[in-house]
KEKE-3310 file (N, C-alpha, C; in steps of 0.2 Angstrom, whole numbers, plus 5000, padded with zeros to 4 digits):
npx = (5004:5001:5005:5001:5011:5019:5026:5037:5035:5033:5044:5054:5050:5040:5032:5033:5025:5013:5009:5010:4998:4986:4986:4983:4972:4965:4963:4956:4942:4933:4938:4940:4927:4920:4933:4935:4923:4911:4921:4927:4930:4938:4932:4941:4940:4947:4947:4940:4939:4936:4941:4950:4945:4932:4937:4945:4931:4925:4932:4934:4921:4922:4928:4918:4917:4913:4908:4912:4911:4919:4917:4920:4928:4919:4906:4911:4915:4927:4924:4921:4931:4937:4953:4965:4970:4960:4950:4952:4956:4943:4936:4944:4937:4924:4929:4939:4950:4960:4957:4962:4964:4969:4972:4984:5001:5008:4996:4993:5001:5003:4989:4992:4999:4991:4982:4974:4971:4976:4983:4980:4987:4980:4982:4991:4992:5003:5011:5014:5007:5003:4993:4990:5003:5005:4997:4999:5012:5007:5000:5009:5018:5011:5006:5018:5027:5039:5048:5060:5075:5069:5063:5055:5045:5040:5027:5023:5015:5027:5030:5021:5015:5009:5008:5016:5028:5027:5029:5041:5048:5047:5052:5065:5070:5072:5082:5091:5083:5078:5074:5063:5062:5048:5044:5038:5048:5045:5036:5043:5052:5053:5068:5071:5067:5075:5088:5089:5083:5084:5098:5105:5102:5111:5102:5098:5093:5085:5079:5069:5062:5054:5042:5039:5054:5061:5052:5052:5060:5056:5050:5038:5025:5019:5008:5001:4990:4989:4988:4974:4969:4983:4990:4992:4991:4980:4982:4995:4990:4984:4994:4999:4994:4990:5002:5008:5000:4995:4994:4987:4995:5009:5009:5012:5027:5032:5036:5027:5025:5025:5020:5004:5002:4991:4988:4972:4959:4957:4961:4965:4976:4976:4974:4956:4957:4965:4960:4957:4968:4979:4990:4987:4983:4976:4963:4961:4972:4966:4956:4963:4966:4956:4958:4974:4970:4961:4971:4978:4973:4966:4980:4986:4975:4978:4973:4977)
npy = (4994:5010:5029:5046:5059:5070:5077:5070:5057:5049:5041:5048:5040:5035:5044:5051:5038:5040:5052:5049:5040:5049:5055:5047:5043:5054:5059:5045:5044:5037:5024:5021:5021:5011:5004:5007:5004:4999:5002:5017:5031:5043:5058:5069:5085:5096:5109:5124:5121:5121:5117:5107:5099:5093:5090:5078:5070:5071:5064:5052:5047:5048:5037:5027:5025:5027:5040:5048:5057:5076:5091:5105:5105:5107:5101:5088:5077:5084:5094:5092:5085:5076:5066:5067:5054:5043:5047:5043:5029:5025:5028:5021:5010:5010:5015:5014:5022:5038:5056:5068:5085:5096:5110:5111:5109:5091:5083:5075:5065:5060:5055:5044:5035:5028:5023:5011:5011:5019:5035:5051:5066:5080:5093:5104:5115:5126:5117:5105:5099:5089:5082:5096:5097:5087:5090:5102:5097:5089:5100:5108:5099:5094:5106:5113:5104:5095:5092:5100:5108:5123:5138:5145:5154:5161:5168:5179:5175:5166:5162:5156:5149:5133:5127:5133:5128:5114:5110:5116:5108:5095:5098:5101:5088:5087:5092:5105:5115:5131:5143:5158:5169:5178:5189:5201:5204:5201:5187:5180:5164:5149:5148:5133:5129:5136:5132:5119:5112:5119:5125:5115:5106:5110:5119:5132:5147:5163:5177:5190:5208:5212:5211:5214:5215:5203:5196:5196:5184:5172:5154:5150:5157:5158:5161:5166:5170:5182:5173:5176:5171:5164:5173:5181:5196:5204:5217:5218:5208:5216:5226:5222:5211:5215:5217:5212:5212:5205:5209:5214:5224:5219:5207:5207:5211:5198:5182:5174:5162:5158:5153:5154:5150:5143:5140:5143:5150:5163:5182:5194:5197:5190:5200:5198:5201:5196:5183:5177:5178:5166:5162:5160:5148:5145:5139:5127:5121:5119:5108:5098:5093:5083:5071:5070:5066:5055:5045:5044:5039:5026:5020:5018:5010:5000:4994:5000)
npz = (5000:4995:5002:4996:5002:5001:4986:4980:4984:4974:4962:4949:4937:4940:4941:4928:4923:4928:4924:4910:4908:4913:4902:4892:4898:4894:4880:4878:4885:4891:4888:4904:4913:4919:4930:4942:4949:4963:4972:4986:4989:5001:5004:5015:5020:5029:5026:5017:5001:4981:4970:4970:4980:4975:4961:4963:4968:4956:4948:4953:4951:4941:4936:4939:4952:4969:4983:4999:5012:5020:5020:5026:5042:5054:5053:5054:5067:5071:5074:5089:5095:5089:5083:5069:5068:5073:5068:5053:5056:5057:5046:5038:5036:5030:5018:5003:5000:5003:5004:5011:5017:5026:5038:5045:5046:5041:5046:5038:5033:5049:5046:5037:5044:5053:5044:5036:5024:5007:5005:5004:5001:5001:5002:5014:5027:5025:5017:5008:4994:4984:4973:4966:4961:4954:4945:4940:4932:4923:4915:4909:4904:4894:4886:4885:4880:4888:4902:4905:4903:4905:4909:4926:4932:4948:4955:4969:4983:4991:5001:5011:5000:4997:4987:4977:4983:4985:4969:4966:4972:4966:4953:4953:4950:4936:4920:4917:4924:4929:4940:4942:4958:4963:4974:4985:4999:5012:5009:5004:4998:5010:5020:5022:5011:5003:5007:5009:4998:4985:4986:4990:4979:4971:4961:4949:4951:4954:4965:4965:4965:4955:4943:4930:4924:4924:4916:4900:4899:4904:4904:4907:4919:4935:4943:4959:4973:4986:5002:5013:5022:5027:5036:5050:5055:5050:5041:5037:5026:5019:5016:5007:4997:4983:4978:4965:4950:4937:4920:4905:4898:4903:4899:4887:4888:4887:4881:4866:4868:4880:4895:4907:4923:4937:4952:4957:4969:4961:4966:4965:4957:4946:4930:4924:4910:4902:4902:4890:4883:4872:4881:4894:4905:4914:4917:4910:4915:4928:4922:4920:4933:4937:4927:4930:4944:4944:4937:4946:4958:4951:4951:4965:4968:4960:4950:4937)
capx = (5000:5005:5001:5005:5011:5024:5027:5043:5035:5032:5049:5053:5049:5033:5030:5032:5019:5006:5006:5005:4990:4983:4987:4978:4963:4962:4964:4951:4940:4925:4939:4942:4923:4919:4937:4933:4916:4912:4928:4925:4933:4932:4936:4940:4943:4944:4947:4938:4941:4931:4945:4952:4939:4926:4941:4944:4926:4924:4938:4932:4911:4922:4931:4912:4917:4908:4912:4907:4916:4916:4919:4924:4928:4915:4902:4915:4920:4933:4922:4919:4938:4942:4959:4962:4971:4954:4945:4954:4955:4936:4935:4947:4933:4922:4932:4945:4956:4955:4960:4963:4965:4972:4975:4990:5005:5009:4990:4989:5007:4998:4984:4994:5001:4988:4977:4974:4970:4979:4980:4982:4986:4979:4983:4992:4994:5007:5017:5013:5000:5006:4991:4991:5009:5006:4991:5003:5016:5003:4998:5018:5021:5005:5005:5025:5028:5044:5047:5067:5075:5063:5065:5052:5045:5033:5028:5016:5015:5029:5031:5014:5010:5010:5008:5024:5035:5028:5031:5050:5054:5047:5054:5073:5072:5073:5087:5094:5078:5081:5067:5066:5057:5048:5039:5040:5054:5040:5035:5050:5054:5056:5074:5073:5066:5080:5096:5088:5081:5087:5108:5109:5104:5115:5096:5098:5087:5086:5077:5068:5054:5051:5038:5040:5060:5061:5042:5054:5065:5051:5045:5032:5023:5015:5005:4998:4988:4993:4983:4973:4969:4990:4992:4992:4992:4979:4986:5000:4989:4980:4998:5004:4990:4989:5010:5009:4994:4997:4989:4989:5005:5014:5012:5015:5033:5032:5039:5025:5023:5027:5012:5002:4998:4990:4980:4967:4957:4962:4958:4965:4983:4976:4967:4951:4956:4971:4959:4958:4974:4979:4997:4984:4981:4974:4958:4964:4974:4960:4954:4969:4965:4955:4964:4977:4967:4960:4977:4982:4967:4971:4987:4985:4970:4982:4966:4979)
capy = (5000:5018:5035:5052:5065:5073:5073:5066:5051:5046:5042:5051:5037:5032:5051:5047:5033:5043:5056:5044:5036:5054:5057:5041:5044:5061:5053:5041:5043:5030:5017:5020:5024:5007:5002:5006:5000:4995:5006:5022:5038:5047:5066:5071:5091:5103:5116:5127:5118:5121:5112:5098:5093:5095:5086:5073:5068:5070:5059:5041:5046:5046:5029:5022:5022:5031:5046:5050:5063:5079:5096:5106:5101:5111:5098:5081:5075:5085:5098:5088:5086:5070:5067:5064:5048:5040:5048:5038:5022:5024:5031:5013:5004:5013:5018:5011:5027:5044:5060:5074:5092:5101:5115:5109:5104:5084:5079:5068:5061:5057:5048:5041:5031:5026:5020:5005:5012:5023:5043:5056:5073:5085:5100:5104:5122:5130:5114:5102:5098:5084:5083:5101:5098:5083:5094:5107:5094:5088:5103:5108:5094:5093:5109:5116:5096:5094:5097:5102:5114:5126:5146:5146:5159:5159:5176:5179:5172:5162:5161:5153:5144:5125:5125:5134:5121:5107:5111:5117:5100:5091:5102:5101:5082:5090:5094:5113:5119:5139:5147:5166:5166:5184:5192:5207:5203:5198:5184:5176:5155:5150:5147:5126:5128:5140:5128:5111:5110:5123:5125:5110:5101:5116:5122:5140:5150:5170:5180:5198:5210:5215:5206:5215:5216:5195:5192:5192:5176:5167:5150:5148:5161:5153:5165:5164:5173:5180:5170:5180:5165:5160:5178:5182:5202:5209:5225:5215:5205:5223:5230:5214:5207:5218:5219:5209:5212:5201:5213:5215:5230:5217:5198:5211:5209:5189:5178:5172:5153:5159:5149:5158:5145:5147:5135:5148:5154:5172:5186:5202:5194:5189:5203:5195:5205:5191:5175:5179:5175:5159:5160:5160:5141:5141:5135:5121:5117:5115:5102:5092:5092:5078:5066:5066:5064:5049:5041:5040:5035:5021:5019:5017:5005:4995:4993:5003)
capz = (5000:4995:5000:4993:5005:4996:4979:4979:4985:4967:4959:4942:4932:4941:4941:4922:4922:4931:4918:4902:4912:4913:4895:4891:4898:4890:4873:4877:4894:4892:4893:4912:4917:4927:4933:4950:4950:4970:4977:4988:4990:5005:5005:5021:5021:5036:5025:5013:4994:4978:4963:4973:4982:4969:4954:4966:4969:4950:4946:4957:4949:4932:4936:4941:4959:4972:4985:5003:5015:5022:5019:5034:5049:5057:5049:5056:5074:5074:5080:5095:5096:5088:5080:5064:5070:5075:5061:5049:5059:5057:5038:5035:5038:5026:5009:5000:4997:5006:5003:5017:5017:5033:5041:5052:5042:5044:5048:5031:5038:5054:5045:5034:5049:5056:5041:5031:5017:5005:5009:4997:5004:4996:5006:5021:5028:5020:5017:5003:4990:4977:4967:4961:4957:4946:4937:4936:4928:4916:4911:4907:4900:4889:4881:4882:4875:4889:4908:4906:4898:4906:4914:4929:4935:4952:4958:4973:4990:4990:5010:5013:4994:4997:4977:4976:4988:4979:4960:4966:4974:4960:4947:4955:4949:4930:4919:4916:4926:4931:4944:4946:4962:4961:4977:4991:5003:5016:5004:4998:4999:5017:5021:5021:5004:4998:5009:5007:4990:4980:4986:4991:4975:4964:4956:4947:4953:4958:4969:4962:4967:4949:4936:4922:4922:4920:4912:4891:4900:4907:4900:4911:4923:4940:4948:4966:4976:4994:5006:5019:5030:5031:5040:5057:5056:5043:5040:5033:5021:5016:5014:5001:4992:4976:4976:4958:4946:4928:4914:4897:4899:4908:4897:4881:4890:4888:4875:4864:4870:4888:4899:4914:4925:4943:4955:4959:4967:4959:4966:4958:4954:4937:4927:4918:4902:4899:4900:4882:4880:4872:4884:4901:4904:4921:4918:4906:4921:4932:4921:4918:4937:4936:4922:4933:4950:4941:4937:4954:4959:4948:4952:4971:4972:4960:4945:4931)
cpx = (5004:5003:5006:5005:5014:5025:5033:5041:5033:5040:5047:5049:5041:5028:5026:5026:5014:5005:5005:4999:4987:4983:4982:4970:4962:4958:4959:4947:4934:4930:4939:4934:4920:4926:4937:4925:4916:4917:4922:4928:4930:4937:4934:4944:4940:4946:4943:4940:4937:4936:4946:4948:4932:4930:4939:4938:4923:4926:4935:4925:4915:4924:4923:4913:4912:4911:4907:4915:4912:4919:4920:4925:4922:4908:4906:4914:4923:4931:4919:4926:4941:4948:4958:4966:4965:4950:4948:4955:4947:4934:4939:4943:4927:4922:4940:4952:4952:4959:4958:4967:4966:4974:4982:4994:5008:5002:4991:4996:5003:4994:4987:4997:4997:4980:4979:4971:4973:4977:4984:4982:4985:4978:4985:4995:4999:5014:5017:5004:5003:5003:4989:4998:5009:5000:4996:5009:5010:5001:5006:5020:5018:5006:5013:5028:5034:5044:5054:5069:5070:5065:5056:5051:5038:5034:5021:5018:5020:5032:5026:5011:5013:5012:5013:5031:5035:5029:5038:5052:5051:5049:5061:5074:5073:5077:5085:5086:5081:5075:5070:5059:5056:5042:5042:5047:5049:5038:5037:5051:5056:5062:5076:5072:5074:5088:5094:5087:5086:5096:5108:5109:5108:5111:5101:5095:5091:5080:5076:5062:5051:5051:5039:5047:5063:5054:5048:5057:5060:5047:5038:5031:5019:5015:5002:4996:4989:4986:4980:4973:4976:4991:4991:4990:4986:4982:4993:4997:4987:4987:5000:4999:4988:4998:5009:5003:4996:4991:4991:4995:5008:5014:5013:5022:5035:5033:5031:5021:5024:5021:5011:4999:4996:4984:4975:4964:4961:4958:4957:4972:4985:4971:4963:4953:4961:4966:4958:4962:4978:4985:4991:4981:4976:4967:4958:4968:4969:4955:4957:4968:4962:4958:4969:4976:4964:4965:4979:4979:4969:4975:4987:4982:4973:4976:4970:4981)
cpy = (5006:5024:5039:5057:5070:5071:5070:5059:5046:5046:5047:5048:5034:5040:5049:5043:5036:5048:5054:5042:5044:5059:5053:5043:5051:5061:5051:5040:5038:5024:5017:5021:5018:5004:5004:5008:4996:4998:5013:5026:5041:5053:5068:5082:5096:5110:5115:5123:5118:5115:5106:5096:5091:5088:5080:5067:5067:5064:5051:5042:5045:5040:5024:5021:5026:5036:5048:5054:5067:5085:5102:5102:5105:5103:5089:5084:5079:5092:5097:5086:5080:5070:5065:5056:5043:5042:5045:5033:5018:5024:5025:5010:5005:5014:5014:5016:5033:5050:5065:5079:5093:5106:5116:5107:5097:5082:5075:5064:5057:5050:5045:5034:5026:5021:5014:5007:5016:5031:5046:5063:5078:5092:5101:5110:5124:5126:5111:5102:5093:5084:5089:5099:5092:5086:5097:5103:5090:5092:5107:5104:5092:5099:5114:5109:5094:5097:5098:5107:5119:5132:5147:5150:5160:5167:5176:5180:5167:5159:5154:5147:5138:5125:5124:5127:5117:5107:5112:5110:5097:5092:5099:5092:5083:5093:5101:5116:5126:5140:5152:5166:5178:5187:5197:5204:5198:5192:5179:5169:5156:5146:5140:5126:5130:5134:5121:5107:5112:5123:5117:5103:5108:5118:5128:5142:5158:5175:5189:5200:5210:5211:5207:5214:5209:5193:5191:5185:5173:5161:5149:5153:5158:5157:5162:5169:5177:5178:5175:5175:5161:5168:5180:5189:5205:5214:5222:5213:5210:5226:5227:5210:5213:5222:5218:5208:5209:5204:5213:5219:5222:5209:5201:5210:5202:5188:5175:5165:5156:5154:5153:5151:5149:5144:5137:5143:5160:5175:5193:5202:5194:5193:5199:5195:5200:5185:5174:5176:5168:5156:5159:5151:5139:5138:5128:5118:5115:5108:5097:5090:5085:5072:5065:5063:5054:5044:5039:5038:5027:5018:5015:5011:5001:4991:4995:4997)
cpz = (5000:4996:4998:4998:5002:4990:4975:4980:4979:4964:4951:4936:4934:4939:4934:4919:4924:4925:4911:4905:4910:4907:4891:4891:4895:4882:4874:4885:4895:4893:4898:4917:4920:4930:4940:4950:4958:4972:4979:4990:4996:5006:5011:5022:5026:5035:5020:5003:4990:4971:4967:4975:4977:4964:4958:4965:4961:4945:4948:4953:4941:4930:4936:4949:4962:4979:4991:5008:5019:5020:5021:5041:5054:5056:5050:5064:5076:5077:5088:5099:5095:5083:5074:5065:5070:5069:5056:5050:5055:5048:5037:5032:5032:5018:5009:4999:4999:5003:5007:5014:5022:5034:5044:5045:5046:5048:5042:5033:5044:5051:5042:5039:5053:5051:5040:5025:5014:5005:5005:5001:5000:4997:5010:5023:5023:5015:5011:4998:4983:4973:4963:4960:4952:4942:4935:4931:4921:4911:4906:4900:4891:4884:4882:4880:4880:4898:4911:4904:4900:4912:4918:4934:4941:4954:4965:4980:4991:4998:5013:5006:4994:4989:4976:4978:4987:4974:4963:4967:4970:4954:4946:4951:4939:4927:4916:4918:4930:4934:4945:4949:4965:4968:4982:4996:5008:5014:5002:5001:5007:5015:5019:5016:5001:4999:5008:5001:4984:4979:4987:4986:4966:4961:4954:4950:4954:4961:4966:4967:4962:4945:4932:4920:4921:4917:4903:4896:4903:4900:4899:4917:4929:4945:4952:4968:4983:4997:5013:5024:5032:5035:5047:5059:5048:5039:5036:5026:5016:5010:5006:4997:4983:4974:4967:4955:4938:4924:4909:4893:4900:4903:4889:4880:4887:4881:4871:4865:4877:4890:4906:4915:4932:4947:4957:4966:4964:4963:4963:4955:4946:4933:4922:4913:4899:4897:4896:4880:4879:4875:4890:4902:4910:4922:4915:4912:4927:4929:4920:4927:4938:4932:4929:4943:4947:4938:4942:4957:4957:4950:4960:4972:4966:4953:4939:4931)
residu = (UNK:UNK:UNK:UNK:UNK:UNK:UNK:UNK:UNK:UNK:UNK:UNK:UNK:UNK:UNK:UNK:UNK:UNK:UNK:UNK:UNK:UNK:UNK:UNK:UNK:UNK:UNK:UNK:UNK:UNK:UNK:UNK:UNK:UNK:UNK:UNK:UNK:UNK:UNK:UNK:UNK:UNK:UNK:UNK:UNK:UNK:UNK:UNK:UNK:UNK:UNK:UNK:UNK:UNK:UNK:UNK:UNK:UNK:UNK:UNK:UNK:UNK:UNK:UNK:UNK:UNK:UNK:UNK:UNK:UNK:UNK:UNK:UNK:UNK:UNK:UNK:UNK:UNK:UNK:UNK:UNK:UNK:UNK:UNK:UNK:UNK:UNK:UNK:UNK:UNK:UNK:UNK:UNK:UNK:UNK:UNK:UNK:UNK:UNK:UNK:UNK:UNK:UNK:UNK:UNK:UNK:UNK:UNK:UNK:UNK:UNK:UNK:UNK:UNK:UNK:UNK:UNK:UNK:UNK:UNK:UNK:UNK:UNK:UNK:UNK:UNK:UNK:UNK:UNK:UNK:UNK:UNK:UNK:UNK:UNK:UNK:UNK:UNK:UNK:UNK:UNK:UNK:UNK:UNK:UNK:UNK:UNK:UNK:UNK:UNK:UNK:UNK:UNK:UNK:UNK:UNK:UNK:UNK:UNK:UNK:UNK:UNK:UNK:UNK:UNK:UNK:UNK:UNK:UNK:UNK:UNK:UNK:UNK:UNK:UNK:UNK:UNK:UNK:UNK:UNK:UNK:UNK:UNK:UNK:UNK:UNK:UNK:UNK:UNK:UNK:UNK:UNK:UNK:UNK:UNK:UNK:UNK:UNK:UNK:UNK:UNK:UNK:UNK:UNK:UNK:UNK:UNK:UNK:UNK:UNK:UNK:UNK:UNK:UNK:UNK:UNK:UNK:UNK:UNK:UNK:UNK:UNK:UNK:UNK:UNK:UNK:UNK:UNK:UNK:UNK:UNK:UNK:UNK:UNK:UNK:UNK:UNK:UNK:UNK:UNK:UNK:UNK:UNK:UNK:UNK:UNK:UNK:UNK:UNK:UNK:UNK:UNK:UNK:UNK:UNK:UNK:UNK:UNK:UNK:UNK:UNK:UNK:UNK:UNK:UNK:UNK:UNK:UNK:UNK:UNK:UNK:UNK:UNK:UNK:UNK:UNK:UNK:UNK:UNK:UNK:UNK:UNK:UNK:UNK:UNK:UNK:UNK:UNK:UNK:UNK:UNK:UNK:UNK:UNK:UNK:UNK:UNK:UNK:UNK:UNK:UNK:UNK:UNK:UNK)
# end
């Protein structure tokens, strides 16, 4: 039995095999729609999620499988003050393959140790999120044809974006990969990212405040939002959430093939007036969301 906490914990070459699988099915999706016929998904999320939880849930009703859960924690046990230890002991017993969201970083760790069945994190405070990094790697891969050779460019909240911290440590396993990592000082990669990941496996990278001055070298643009609910101090998030606005001035700058990707939600990060533009991928990416939630799906319960 496997779960996915990290997205390292898929090797390259399995990585590899999970996006042909989710290339497959794109290509052809009525083959996969009873292979898990009788299997049960249970989404277990104590946070807010409208793509992941939604794709997910999408993904096991497109295998033929079927889907019970919750969707805060307010609405579970755990407003009662049960762990998630215990709630996944119990949800075992129930569904074949689960998937948690948390607040807490290392809750889906937690349950992971504690189940019997396979556990997919799908979000965890500020720290991972694997299967937006295998969307974003499908959608990379899908529509720039390659995921090396490649000038990445994340701009945002890169303090608090799990998205971010996942795609970097999945990226690093990729030849001649360069990130220019672009936000406010207050903002900027936390330190284990920058000495664990990034130096300590030789990556390129560099550190700016300014969008428009790398927007011609960018492959790929991978915008984020700043998080009001990772802050402590409003007046901080008031001062910092409209630092970087992507406008039609601004991707004018941009290489021609460049890519906007971006997990959304957005709020005013990304102006409407671009999603015209045939560089802006993000909703494209929200559907590749499912294909590849449906491969690992798959993949897990050992049905591919």
């Amino acid at each position: 039995m496997k779960h996915i906490i990290s997205p390292t914990d898929l090797t390259v070459s399995e990585l590899s095999d999970l996006l042909i699988l989710a290339e497959e099915i794109i290509q052809n999706p009525k083959k996969y729609y009873n292979v898990c016929q009788g299997k049960k998904l249970a989404t277990l999320f104590y946070e807010p999620s409208t793509r992941t939880r939604l794709s997910f849930e999408a993904a096991m009703l497109n295998l033929g499988g079927n889907i019970l859960g919750f969707s805060s924690a307010d609405s579970s046990s755990a407003a009662k003050g049960e762990s998630v230890a215990d709630t996944i002991r119990v949800i075992s017993s129930y569904a074949d393959i689960c998937a948690i969201r948390h607040p807490k970083e290392g809750a889906p760790l937690v349950a992971s140790i504690h189940s019997s069945i396979p556990v997919i994190n799908a979000g965890d405070g500020g720290h991972n999120h694997p299967t937006q990094t295998f969307t974003d790697l499908l959608t990379i891969k899908n529509l720039k044809g390659r995921l090396n050779n490649l000038t990445v460019g994340f701009c945002g909240d890169l303090k608090f974006g799990r998205t971010v911290h996942s795609l970097i440590n999945a990226m690093v396993r990729y030849d001649n990969i360069h990130f220019v990592l672009i936000s406010p000082e207050e903002l900027k990669i936390p330190t284990y990212l920058r000495e664990e990941v990034l130096n300590a496996n030789n990556i390129s990278y560099q550190e700016v405040r300014n969008l428009e001055a790398v927007m011609p070298d960018l492959d790929l643009l991978y915008m984020t939002r700043v998080q009001k609910e990772r802050f402590f101090n409003e007046e901080d998030y008031i001062r910092l959430k409209d630092t970087y606005i992507l406008d039609t001035k601004k991707m004018q700058l941009a290489k021609e093939d460049m890519l906007v990707l971006h997990p959304l939600p957005r709020v005013n990060e990304i102006s409407t007036e671009i999603d015209s533009d045939p560089r802006a991928v993000y909703f494209k990416q929200a559907e590749y969301g499912v294909y590849v939630r449906m491969a690992l799906i798959m993949k897990l319960l050992e049905v591919a």
